[in-house]
C-alpha positions as CSV (number, residue, x, y, z in Angstrom):
1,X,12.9,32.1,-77.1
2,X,16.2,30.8,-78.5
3,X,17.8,30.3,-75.4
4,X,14.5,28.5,-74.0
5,X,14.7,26.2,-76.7
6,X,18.2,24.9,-76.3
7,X,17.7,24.4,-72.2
8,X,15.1,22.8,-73.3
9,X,17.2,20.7,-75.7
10,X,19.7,20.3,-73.1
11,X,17.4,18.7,-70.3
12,X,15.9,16.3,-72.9
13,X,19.4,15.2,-73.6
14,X,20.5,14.7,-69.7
15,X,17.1,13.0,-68.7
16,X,17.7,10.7,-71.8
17,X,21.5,10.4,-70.9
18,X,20.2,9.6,-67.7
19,X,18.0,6.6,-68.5
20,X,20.5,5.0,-70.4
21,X,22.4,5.1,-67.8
22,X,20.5,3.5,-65.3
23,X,19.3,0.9,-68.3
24,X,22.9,-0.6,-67.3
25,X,21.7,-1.2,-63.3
26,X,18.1,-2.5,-64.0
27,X,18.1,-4.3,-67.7
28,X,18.1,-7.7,-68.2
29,X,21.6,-9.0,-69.4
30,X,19.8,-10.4,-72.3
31,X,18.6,-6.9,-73.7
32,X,21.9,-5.6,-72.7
33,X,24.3,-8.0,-74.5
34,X,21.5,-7.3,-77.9
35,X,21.9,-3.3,-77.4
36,X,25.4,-3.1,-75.9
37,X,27.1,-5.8,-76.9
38,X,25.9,-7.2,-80.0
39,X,26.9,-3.8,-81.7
40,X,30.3,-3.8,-80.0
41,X,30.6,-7.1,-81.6
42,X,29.7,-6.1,-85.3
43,X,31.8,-3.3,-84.9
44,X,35.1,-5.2,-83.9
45,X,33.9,-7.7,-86.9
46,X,33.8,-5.0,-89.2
47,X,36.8,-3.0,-87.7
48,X,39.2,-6.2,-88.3
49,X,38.1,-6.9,-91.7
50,X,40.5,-3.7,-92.7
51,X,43.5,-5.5,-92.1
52,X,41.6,-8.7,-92.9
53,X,40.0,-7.8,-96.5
54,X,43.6,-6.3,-97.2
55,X,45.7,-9.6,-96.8
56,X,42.5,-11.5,-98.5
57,X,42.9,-9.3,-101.9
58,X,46.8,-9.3,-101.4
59,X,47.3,-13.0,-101.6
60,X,45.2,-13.4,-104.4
61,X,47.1,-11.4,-106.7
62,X,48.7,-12.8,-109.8
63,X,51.9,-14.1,-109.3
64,X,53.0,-12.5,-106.2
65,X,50.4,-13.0,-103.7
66,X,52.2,-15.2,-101.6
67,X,55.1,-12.9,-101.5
68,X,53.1,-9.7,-101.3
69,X,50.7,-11.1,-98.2
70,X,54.2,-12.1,-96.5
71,X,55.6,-8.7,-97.4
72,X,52.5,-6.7,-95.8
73,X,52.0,-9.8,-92.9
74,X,55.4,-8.9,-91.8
75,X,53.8,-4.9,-91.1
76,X,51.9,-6.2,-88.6
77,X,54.4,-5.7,-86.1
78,X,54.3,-1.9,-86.5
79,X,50.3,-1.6,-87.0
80,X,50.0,-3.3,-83.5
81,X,52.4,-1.4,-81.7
82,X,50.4,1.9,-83.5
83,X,46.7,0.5,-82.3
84,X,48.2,-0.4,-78.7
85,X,48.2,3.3,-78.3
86,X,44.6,3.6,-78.9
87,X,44.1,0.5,-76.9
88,X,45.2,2.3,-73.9
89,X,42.7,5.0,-73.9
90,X,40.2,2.6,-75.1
91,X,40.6,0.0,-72.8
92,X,42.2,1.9,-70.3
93,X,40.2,5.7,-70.0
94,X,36.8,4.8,-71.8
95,X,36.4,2.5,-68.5
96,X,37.2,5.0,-66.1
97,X,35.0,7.3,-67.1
98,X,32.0,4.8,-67.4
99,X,33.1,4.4,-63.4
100,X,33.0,8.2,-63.2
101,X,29.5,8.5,-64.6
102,X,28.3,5.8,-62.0
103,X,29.2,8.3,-59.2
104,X,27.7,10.7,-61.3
105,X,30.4,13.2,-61.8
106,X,29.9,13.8,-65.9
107,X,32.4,16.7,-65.7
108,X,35.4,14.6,-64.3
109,X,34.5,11.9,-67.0
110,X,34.7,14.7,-69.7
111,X,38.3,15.9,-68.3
112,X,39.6,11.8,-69.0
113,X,38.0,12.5,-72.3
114,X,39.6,15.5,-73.2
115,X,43.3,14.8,-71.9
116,X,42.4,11.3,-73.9
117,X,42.6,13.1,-77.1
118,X,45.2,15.2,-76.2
119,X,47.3,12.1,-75.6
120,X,46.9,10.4,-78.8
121,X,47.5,13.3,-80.5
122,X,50.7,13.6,-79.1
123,X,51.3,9.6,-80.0
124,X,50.5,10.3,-83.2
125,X,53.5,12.2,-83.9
126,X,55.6,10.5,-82.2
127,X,55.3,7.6,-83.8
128,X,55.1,8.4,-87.4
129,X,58.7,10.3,-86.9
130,X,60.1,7.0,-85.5
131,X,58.6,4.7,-87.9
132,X,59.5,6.5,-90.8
133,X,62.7,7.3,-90.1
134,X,63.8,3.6,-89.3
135,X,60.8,1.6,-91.1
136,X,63.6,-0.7,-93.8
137,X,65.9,-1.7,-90.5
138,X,62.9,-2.8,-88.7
139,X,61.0,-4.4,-91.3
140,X,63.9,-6.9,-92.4
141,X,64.2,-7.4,-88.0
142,X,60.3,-8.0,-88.1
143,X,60.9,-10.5,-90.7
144,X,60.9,-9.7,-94.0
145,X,63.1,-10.5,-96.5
146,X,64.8,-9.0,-99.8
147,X,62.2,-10.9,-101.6
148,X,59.4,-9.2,-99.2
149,X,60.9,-6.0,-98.0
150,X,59.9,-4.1,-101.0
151,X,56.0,-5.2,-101.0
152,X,56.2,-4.3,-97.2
153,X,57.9,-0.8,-97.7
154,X,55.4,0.1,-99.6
155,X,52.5,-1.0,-97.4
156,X,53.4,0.8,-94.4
157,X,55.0,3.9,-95.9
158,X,51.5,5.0,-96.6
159,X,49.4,3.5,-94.0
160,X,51.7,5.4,-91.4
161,X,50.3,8.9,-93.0
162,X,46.6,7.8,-91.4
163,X,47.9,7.3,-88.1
164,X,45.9,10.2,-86.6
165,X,43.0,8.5,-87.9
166,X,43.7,5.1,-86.7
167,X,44.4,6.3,-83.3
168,X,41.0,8.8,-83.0
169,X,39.2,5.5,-84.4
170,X,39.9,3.0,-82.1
171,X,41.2,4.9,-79.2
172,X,37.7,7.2,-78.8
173,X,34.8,5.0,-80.3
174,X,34.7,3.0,-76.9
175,X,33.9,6.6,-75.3
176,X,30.7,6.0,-77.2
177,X,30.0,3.0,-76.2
178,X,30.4,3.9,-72.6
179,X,27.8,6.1,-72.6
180,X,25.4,3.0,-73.8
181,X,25.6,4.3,-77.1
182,X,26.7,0.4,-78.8
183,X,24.8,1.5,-82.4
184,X,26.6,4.6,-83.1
185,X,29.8,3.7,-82.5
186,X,29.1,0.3,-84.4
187,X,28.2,2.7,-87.3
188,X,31.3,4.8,-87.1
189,X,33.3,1.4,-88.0
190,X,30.7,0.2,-90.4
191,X,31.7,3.5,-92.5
192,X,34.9,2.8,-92.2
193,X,34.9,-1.0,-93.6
194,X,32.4,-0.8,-95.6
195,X,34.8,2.1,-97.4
196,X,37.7,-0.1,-97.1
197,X,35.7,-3.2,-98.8
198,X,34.8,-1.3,-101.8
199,X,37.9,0.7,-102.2
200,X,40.4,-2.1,-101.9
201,X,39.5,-3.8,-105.4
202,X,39.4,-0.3,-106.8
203,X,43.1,0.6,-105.8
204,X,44.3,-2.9,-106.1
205,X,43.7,-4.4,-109.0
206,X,41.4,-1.8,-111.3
207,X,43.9,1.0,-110.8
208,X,47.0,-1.7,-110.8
209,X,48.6,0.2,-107.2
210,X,48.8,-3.6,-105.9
211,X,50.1,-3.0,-102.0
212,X,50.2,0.0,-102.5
213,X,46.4,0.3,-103.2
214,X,45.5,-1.6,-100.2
215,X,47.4,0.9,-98.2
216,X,45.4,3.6,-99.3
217,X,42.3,2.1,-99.2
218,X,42.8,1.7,-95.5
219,X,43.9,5.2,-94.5
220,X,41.0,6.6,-96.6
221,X,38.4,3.8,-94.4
222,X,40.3,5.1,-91.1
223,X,40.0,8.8,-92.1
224,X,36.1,8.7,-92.4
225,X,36.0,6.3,-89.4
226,X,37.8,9.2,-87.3
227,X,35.7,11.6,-88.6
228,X,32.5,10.3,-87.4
229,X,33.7,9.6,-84.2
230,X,35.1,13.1,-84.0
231,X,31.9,14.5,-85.3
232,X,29.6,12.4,-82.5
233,X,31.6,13.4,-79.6
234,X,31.2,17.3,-80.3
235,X,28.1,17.2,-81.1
236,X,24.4,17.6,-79.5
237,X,23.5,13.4,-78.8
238,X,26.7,13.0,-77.0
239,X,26.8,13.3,-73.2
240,X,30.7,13.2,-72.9
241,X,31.7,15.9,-75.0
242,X,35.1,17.2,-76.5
243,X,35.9,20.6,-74.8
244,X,39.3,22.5,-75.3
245,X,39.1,23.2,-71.2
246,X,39.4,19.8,-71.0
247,X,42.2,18.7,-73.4
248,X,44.8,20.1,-71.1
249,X,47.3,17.5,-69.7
250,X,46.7,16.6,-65.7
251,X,48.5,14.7,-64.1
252,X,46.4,13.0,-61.5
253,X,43.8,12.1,-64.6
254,X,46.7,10.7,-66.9
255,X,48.3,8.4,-64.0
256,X,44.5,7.1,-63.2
257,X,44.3,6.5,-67.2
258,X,47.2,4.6,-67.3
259,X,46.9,2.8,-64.1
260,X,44.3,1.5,-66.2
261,X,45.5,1.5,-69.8
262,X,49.0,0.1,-69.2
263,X,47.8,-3.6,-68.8
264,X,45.5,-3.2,-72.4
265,X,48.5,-1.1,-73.9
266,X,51.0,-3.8,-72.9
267,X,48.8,-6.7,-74.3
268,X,48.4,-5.1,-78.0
269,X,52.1,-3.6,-77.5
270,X,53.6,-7.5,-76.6
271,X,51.6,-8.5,-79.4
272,X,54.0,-6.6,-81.8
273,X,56.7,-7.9,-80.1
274,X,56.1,-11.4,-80.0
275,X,55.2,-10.9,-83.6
276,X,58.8,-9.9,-84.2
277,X,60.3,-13.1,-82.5
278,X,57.9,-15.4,-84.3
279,X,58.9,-14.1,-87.3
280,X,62.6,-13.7,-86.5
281,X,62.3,-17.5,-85.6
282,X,60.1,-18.6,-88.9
283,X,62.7,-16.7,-90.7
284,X,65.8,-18.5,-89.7
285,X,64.2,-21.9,-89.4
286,X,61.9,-22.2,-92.4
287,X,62.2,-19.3,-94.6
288,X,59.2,-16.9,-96.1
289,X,57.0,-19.5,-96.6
290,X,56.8,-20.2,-93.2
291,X,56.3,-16.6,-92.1
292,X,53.8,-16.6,-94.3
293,X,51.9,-19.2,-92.9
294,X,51.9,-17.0,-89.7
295,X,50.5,-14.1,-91.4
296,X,47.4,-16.5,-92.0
297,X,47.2,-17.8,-88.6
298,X,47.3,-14.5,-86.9
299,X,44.7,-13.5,-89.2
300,X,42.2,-16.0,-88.2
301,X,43.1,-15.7,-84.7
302,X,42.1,-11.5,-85.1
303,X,38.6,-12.9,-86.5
304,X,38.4,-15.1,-83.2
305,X,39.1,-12.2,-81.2
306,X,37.4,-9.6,-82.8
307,X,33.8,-10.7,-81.7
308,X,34.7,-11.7,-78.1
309,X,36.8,-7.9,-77.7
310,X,33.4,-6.4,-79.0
311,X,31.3,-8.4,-76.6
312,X,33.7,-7.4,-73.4
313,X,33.9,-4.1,-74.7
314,X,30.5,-3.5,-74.7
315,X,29.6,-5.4,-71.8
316,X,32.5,-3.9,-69.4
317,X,30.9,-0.7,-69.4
318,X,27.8,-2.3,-67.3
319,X,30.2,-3.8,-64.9
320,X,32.1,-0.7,-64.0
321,X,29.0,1.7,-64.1
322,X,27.3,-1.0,-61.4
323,X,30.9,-1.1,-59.5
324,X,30.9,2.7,-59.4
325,X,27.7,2.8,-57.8
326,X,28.4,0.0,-55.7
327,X,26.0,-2.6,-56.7
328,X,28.0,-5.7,-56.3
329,X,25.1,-8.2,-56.8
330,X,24.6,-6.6,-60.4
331,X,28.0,-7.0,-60.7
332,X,28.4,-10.4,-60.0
333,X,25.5,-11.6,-62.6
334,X,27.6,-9.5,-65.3
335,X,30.8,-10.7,-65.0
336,X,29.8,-14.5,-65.0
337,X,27.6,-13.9,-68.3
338,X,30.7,-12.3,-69.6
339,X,33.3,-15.1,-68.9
340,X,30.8,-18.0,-69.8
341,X,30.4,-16.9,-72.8
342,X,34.2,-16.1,-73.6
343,X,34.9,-19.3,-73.2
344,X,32.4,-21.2,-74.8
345,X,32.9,-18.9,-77.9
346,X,36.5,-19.4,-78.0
347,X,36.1,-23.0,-77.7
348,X,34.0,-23.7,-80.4
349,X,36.1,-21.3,-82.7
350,X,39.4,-22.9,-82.5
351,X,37.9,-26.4,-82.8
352,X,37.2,-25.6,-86.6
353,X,40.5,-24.2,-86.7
354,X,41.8,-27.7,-85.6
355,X,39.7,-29.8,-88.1
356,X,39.6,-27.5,-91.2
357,X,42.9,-25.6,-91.0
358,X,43.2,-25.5,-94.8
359,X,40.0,-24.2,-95.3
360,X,41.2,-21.4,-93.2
361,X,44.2,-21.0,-95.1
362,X,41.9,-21.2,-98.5
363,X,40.6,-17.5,-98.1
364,X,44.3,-15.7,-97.6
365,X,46.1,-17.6,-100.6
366,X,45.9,-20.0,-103.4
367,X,49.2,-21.0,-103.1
368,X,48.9,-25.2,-102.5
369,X,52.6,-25.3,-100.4
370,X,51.3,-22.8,-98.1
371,X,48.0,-23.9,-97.7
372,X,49.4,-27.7,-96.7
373,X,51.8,-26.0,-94.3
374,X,48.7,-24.2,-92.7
375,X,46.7,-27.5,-92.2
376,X,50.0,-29.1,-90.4
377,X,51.0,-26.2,-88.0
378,X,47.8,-24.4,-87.5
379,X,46.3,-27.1,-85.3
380,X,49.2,-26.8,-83.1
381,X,49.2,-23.3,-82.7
382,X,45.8,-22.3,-82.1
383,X,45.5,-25.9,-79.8
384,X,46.0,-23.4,-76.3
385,X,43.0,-21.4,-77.6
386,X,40.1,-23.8,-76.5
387,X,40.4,-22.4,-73.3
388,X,41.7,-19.2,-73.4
389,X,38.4,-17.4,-73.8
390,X,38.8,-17.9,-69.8
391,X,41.2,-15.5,-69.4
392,X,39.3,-13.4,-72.2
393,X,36.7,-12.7,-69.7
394,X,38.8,-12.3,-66.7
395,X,41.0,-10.0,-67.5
396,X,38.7,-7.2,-69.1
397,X,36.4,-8.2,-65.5
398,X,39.7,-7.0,-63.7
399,X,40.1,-3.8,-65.7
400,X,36.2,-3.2,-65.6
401,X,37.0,-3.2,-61.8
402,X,39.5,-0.5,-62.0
403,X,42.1,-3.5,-60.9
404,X,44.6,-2.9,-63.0
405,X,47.6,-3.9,-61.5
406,X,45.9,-8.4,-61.6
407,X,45.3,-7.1,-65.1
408,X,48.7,-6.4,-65.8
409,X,50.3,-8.8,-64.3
410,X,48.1,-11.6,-66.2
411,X,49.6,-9.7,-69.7
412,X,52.7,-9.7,-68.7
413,X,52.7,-13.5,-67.6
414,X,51.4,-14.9,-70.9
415,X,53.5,-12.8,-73.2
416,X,56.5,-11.7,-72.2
417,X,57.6,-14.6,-69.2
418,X,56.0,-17.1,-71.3
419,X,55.4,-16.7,-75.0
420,X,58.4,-14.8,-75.9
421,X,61.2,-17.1,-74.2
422,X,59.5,-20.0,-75.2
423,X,59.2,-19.1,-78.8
424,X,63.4,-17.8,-78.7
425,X,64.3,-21.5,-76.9
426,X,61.6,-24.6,-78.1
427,X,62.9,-23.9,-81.3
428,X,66.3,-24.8,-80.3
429,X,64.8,-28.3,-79.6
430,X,62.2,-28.9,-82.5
431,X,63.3,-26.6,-85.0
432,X,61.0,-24.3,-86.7
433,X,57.9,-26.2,-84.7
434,X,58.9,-25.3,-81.8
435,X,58.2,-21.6,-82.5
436,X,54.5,-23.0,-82.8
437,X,54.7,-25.3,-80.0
438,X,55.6,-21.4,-77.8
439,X,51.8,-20.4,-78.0
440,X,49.5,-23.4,-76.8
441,X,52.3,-23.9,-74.4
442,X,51.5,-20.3,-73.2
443,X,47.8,-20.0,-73.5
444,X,47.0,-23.1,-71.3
445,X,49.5,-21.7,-68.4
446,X,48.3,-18.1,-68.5
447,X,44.4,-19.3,-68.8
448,X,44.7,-21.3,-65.9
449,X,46.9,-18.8,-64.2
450,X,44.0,-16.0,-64.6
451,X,41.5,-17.8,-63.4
452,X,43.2,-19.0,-60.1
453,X,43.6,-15.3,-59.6
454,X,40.2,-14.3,-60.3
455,X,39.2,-16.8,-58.2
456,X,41.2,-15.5,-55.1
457,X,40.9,-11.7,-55.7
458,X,37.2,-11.5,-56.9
459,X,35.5,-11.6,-53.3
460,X,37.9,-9.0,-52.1
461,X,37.2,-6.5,-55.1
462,X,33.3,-6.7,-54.3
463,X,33.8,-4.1,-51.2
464,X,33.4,-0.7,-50.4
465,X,37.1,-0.3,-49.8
466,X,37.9,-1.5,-52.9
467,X,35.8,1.1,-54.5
468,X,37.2,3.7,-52.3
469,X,40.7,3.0,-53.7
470,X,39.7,4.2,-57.3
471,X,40.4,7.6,-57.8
């Protein structure tokens, strides 16, 4: 009777696997951005306002908030490089298996699952053992300076001990969300922040820990964020499960995952990079006020970003399912949705960058030099972003695709041909604002550069031997 009752179970939970599934060919795009999307969105909201509620609380401490939020702002070089590993199996596996379940091969999705996990388990420790052993000599190279390196010391020491957590987080959750499950893994960051929220003032300022506080605050947010996740994907609702048969290494799934993942990973990975020579440059040219004017405008660009990564994360999913069954038409109405509204976003965001800078700048510190620095230099830096939600849509349309090599190409471009020698030589020519005349400069080439590209390549993606390709 037992065993009767958990078949029994177990067909209820493939037939409603099953209409979920096809609920991503036949929905409207309306009622799948509100299911899909729009909890994609909240959760990438919710997910940045860690680092976010963090720097908010840190430069509005007595004294030495403007100090402190440069001290931790300078850490954001090594907390990108962490995430970019869980930005490869997110952006990178998470799609591949959604293509997988299209041809309706669950087991195969569950083996790019499983050597998932294994991989970011194995990042894990590889990373904490570098950072820690060489976290003071890369801090004062990201930026920091003897008035900051303490406050930033302190931050990372301790957020590095929740790597696991941060990884397991962000790098599984989108396997939730490719199985049309947008809700739960909205929830599993909404634990996390809403954690993180609360426990911040607690550590910071009632307990007196200061950075260190914030730092703990996070790791504990991350800890019951992984745990939830953990907990959905071996248990009964899910329809990609973690199995042990599966966590072992193959090669043919990892080079398919990273055929994907490299383009995503190099993307968050340059973003720690080019935070180092923006720094470096703001360093030698202004000083730690500047720098910390950086930590503010890389701040609100996360907030711009957040919301349109949720929306392409949750909306990729129906583009590669429909690619992997070969429904090009369904496709085609996606991706336009998807890229429209990128770019419309984006272009309404930075224009109340560009007109109330300040007011930005209000919510990180009450520091009056460094707010009047923030309403001169953050209308030229974020000036690029009006229409980079174009390339915002495009590229995660290309990776949705299993067209990963465009996709990479597209990163690279922007951030490491453009951004990074621009922001080494402009300032050579206009002093300190040329490092934040590097990033319109670079947005407005790579935008346009992506969409010429999608605009020769797309037609030629939309065939059966394209398909065939992905393995």
């Amino acid at each position: 009777m037992k065993n009767q009752d958990e078949k029994n179970l177990q067909v209820q939970g493939e037939q409603a696997a099953f209409s979920r599934e096809e609920r991503m060919a036949s929905a409207s795009i309306g009622s799948l951005i509100v299911s899909m999307a729009f909890p994609a969105i909240l959760a990438q909201l919710i997910n940045i306002l860690y680092s976010i509620i963090d720097r908010i609380y840190i430069g509005h401490m007595k004294g030495v908030g403007a100090a402190a939020l440069t001290g931790v702002g300078v850490t954001f070089c090594i907390t990108v490089f962490i995430s970019a590993f869980s930005a490869f199996i997110s952006n990178g596996a998470a799609p591949l298996a959604a293509i997988w379940l299209g041809k309706k091969d669950r087991e195969h999705a569950e083996k790019i699952l499983g050597n998932s996990v294994t991989f970011l388990i194995i990042c894990t420790v590889v990373l904490m053992a570098f950072f820690y052993a060489f976290q003071r000599p890369l801090l004062y190279l990201f930026g920091a300076s003897d008035a900051t390196i303490e406050y930033a010391v302190s931050y990372i020491s301790i957020y590095l001990i929740g790597t696991i957590f941060v990884e397991i987080a962000l790098g599984l959750n989108a396997f939730i969300i490719c199985q049309s499950q947008s809700r739960t893994a909205m929830f599993s960051v909404l634990i996390g922040a809403v954690a993180n929220i609360i426990l911040d003032p607690v550590f910071i300022f009632v307990l007196g820990l200061g950075v260190k506080g914030a730092a703990i605050a996070t790791v504990i947010s991350q800890a019951l964020s992984a745990f939830w996740v953990l907990a959905f994907l071996t248990g009964k609702k899910t329809t990609l499960k973690i199995r042990l048969d599966c966590m072992k290494l193959e090669k043919g799934i990892l080079f398919s995952i990273f055929s994907l993942g490299i383009s995503p990973f190099i993307m968050r990975a340059t973003e720690s990079f080019i935070s180092i020579v923006l720094n470096h440059g703001l360093q030698v040219y202004g000083g730690d006020l500047y720098v910390g004017s950086m930590t503010i405008m890389q701040s609100v660009m996360q907030i711009f970003s957040a919301p349109i990564g949720g929306f392409t994360q949750g909306i990729s999913p129906v583009i590669s399912y429909n690619y992997g069954a070969g429904n090009f038409n369904r496709v085609k109405e996606v991706y336009r949705w998807m890229i429209g509204l990128c770019f419309v976003f984006m272009l309404l965001a930075t224009a109340t960058t560009i007109v109330f800078p300040e007011w930005y700048a209000a919510f990180f510190t009450e520091d009056p030099e460094l707010i009047s620095l923030v309403g001169k230099t953050m209308p030229v830096f974020m000036f690029g972003m009006l229409i980079f939600g174009l390339q915002n849509g495009i590229q995660p349309t290309f990776l949705a695709m299993g067209q990963a090599k465009i996709s990479l190409f597209i990163a690279v471009f922007r951030k490491i041909i453009l951004l990074i020698p621009l922001a080494i030589i402009l300032p050579r020519f206009f002093g300190v604002m040329g490092v934040y005349y590097s990033e319109p400069v670079s947005d407005i080439i790579s935008a346009t550069t992506a969409t010429v590209l999608f605009l020769c390549n797309v037609r030629k993606m939309l065939s059966k031997e394209a398909l065939a390709k992905i393995r």
